[in-house]
N, C-alpha and C positions, 0 to 999 in steps of 0.2 A: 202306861200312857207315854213317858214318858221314854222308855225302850223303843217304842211303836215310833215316833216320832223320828226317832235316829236312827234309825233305819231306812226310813223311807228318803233320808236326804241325799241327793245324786255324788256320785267323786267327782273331786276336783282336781283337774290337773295345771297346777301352775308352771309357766313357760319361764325360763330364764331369759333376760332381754337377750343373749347370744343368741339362743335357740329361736326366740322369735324373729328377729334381724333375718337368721339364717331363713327360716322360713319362706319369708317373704323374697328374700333374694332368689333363691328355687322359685319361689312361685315365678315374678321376674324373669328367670333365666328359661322357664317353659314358652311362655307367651309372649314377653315383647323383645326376641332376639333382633328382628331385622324390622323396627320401622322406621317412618318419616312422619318429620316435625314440623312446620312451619311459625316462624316466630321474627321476635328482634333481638338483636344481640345488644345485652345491657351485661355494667361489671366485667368487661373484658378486661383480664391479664393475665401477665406472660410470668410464670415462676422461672426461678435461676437453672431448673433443669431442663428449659425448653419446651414445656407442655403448657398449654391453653386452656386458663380456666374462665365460663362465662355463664350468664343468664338468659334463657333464650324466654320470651313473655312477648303475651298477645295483652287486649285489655283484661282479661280475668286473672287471667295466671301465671305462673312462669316455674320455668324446672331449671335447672342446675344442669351445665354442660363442663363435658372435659374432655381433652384435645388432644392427645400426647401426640410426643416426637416426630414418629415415626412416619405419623398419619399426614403430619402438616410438612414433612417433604411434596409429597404428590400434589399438595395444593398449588394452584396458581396464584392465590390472593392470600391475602392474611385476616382474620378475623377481625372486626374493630364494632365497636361501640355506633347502634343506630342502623346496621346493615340489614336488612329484611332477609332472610334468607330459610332454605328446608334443609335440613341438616337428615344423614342417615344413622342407624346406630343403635346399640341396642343399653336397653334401663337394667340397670343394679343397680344396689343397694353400697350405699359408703357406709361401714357400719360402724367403725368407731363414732361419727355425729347421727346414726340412724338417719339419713336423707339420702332417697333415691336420687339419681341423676342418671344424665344420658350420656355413655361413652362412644362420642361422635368416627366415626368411620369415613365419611363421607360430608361435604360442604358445599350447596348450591347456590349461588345468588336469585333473586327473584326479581324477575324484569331485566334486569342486565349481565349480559355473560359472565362468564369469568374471568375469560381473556380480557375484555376491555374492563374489568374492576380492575384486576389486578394491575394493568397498565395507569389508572388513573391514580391511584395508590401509588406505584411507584414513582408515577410523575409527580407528584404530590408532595414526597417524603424525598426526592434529589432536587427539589426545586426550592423549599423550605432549607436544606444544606446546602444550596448556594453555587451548587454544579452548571444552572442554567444560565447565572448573570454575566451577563454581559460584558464586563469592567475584567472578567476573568477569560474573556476569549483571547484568544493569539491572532494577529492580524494574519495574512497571507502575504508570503515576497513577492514582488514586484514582477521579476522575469525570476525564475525558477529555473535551473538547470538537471535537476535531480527531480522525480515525481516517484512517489511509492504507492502504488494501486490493491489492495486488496479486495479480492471481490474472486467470485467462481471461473477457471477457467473457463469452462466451457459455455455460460452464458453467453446473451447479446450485450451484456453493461463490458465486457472488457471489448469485446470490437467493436463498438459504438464511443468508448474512451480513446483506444489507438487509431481511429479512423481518424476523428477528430484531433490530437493529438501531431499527427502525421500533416494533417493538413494546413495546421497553425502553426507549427514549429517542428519542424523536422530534428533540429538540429537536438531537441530535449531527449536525456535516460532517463528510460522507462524501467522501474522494478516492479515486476507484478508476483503478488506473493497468493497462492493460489487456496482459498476454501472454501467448506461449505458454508452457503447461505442460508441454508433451513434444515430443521431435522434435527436428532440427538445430537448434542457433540459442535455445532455448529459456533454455538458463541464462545467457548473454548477455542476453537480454531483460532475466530476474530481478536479474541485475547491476545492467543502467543503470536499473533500475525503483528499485533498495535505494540507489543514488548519484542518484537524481534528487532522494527524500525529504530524505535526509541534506541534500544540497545548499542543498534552498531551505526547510528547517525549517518545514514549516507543516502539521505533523501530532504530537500529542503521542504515536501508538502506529502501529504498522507490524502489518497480521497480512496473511502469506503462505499462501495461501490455496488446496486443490488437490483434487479428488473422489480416489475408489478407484480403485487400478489395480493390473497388474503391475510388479513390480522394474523392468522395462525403460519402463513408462510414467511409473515415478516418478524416472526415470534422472536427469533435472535437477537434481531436487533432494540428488542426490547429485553433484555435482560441485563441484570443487576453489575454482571461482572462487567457487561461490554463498556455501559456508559460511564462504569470510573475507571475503567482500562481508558476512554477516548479521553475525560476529565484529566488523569496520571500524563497525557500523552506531552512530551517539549515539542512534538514537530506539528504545526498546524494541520488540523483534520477537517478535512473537507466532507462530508456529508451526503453521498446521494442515492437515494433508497425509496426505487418503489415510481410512483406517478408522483404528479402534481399534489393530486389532493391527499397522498399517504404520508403520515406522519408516524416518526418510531418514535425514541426515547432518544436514541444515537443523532437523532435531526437538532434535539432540542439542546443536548450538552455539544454536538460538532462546534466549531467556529466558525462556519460556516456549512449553511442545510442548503444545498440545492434541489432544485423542484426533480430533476432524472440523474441518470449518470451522464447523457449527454453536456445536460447545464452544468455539471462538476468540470466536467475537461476543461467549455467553455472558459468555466472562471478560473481555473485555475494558470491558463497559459494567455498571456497577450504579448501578441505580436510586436517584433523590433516598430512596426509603420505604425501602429496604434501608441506604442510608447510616446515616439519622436511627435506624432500629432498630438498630444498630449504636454510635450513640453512645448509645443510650438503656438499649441492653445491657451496655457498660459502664461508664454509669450505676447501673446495679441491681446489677451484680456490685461493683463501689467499694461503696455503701450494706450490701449484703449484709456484705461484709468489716469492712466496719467494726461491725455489728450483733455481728458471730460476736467481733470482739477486743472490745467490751464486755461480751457475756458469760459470754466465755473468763475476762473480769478480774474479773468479779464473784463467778463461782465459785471463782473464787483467793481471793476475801477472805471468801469462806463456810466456805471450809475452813481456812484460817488463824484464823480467829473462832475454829475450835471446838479449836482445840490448847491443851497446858497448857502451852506460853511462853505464854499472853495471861494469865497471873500477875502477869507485870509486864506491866502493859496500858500504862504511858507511855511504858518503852523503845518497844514493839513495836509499838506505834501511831506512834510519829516515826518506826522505819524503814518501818513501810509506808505513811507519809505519802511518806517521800523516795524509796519506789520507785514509789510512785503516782504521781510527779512525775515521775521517769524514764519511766515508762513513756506518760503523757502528753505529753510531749515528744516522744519517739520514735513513737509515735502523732501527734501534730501533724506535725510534718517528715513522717512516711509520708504522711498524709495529703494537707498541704498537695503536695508533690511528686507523686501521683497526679491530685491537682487540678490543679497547673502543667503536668502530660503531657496531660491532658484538656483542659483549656484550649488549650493548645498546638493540637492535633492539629485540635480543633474550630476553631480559628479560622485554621488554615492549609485545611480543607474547606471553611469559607464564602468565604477572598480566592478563591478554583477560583471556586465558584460565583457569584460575586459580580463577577470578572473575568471572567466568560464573556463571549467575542467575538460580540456581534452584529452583528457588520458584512457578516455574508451577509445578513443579515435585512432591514438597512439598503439594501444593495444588492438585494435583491429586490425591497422596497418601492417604492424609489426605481424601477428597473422597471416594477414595474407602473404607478407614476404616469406615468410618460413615458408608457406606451400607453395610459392611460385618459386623457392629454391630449391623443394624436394622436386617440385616439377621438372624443372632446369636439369639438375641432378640426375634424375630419372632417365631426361630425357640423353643427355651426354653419353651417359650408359650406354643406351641403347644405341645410339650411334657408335661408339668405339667399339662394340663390341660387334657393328657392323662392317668396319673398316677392317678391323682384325680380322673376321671371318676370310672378307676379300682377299687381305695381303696372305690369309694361307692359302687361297685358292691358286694365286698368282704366282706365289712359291712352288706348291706346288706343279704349275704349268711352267715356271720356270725351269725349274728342275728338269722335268720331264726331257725340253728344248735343249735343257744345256749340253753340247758338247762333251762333257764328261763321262754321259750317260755312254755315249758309243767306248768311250776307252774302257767301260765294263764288256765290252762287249770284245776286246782285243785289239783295236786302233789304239794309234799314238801319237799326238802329236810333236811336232820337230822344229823347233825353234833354233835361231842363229844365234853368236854369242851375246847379239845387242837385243834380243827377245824378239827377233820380228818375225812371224809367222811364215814357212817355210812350203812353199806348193811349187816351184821349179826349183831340180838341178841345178840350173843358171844362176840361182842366187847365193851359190857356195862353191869352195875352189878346194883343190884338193889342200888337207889338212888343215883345215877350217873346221872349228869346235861345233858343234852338235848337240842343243841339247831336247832330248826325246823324254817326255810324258807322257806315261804310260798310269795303266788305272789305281798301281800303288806305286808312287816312289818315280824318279826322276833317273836318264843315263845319260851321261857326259861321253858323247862318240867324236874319232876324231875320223872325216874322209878319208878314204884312202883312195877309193874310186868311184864312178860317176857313170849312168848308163842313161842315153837320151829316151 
């Protein structure tokens, strides 16, 4: 009976937990290679090697997510705590703790893009570091001689700047430093463009410059490196990207964000006429203020006149002698200190103006002179070597005419002993010197005889 019993009992194969782990991890790696999840992201963080580990749960459940490196370049946002999102990827097994998890591929938000997460996040995490306050902007100079433009050549934002530009101040340099505004490689450009300026100081203002687009065309100027490249920057950055209602990243850290690139030129140049009304404005508003406190002080002493303290008119005439006197004072020093800020201000406007660099100017001129002396040059040339041409023509004809020509030919001429050219007998007497040239060589003849 007892034989019969053990025998009838089934074999038993026990698993090693390896073996079983493994199992299951095959099982896993047949069937859930590629799905999606939808969940909230709880327990997210970041280990020291750069991978992402988090809990992705609805109300019943939640699995266990991991991130690595490689994946979370391609991402446009960053995981964080609370985010709803469907994540791609396939389940194995971690088997030193036996707990499946999902090793994410792929990361989507739900309800709101990715571009604009990712944008709000990073507005969110430069604004918390103190990149967008205010107390940290750099004002813009007054009249600006030097402007440094980055933006696309071929765009309408650089001849919609130079248009403007040209039309409000002729006399301003213009550096325009040329790249891309969208696309791979883009805010790299805008980097070494903001480190070129900085580098070699030779622009008093920076305006970053960029037409209307979509979120994803204005994607540059949302990125990490741009906005503490503009943050980094010593020369005041001017901001203008996109329409009215488009806002980047680079609007919110510039020193100033203008609504287009046209309103960047706008602000960035005011005119010698708008300066001068400006001090002349508050010119008239000082004058003004002062008119309004002599007033203000004289109907104070109108109505003090008419009260019955001025009973005793000598007490009440020395104190409002000694307040007249405080108040004059205090009036003088207001004064004079409105006058010392004015003063001030206007004569740091004209060392600008007055220290304006003309040494483009210098250097253009100097330009042009070199080519209107290669011209000059050129042109001398050519004339001398016209003149020459002629004086051989001349020579030539000369020659031809001269006299000489015929004593090749066997003529000779016959001069007296005083050189005068000899055509009658009549002008020589017998034994009177003769001298005959002939085509080589000269004879010394003396007359002997004379035929009419």
């Amino acid at each position: 009976m007892t034989q019969l019993q053990f025998n009838l009992m089934p074999d038993r194969r026990a698993f090693t937990v390896t073996e079983l782990t493994a199992k299951i991890r095959d099982l896993f790696a047949r069937n859930l290679t590629d799905i999606w999840v939808t969940g909230e992201i709880s327990n997210c963080h970041e280990a020291q090697s750069g991978q992402i580990y988090c809990t992705l749960k609805d109300e019943r459940a939640q699995v266990r997510c991991v991130c690595f490196k490689n994946q979370l370049r391609t991402m446009k946002f960053r995981p964080e705590d609370g985010l709803h999102v469907t994540v791609r990827g396939s389940i194995s097994v971690y088997e030193s703790r036996g707990e499946y998890q999902i090793y994410v591929e792929h990361i989507e938000p739900v309800g709101l893009g990715a571009l604009q997460l990712a944008f709000e996040q990073l507005k969110k995490r430069l604004e918390a570091e103190g990149l967008f306050a205010a107390d940290r902007k750099k004002p813009l100079p007054l009249l600006p001689s030097r402007i440094g433009l980055i933006t696309s050549p071929t765009g309408a934002a650089v001849r919609d700047v130079v248009r403007i530009l040209r039309r409000r101040f002729r006399n301003v340099h213009l550096t325009v430093y040329p790249v891309r505004v969208q696309g791979d490689g883009a805010s790299t450009e805008i980097v070494r463009a903001l480190q070129f300026f900085n580098r070699r100081q030779m622009v008093d203002v920076l305006i970053l410059a960029r037409g209307g687009g979509s979120l994803e065309d204005l994607w540059a100027f949302n990125e990490e490196e741009v906005a503490r490249a503009i943050f980094a920057s010593q020369i005041p950055v001017i901001s203008g990207i996109g329409h009215e209602t488009d806002f980047t990243i680079a609007d919110f850290v510039a020193d100033v964000r203008a609504s287009t690139p046209s309103a960047a030129a706008e602000l960035v140049v005011q005119t010698r006429r708008e300066f001068d009304k400006h001090i002349a404005g508050l010119r008239e508003t000082l004058a003004s203020l002062v008119r309004y406190r002599l007033i203000e002080l004289s109907r104070r002493v109108h109505e003090l006149s008419g009260r019955r303290g001025f009973r005793r008119p000598l007490d009440l005439l020395r104190q409002q002698r000694q307040r007249a006197d405080e108040l004059t004072s205090r009036l003088t020093h207001g004064l004079r200190a409105n006058l010392q800020q004015s003063r001030k201000r206007f004569t740091t406007a004209h060392l600008r103006i007055v220290s304006f660099d003309f040494r483009m100017k210098i250097a253009a001129l100097r330009l042009r002179l070199e080519k209107r002396s290669a011209e000059l040059t050129a042109r001398a040339e050519r004339l001398l070597r016209a003149k020459r041409e002629r004086l051989d023509r001349l020579r030539l004809q000369l020659e031809e005419r001269s006299p000489l020509r015929a004593l090749e030919r066997g003529y000779a001429i016959a001069t007296d002993a005083a050189g005068h050219l000899l055509r009658d007998t009549t002008q020589v007497a017998l034994g009177d010197t003769v001298n005959i040239q002939l085509h080589r060589g000269k004879l010394l003849t003396e007359v002997k005889d004379k035929e009419g």
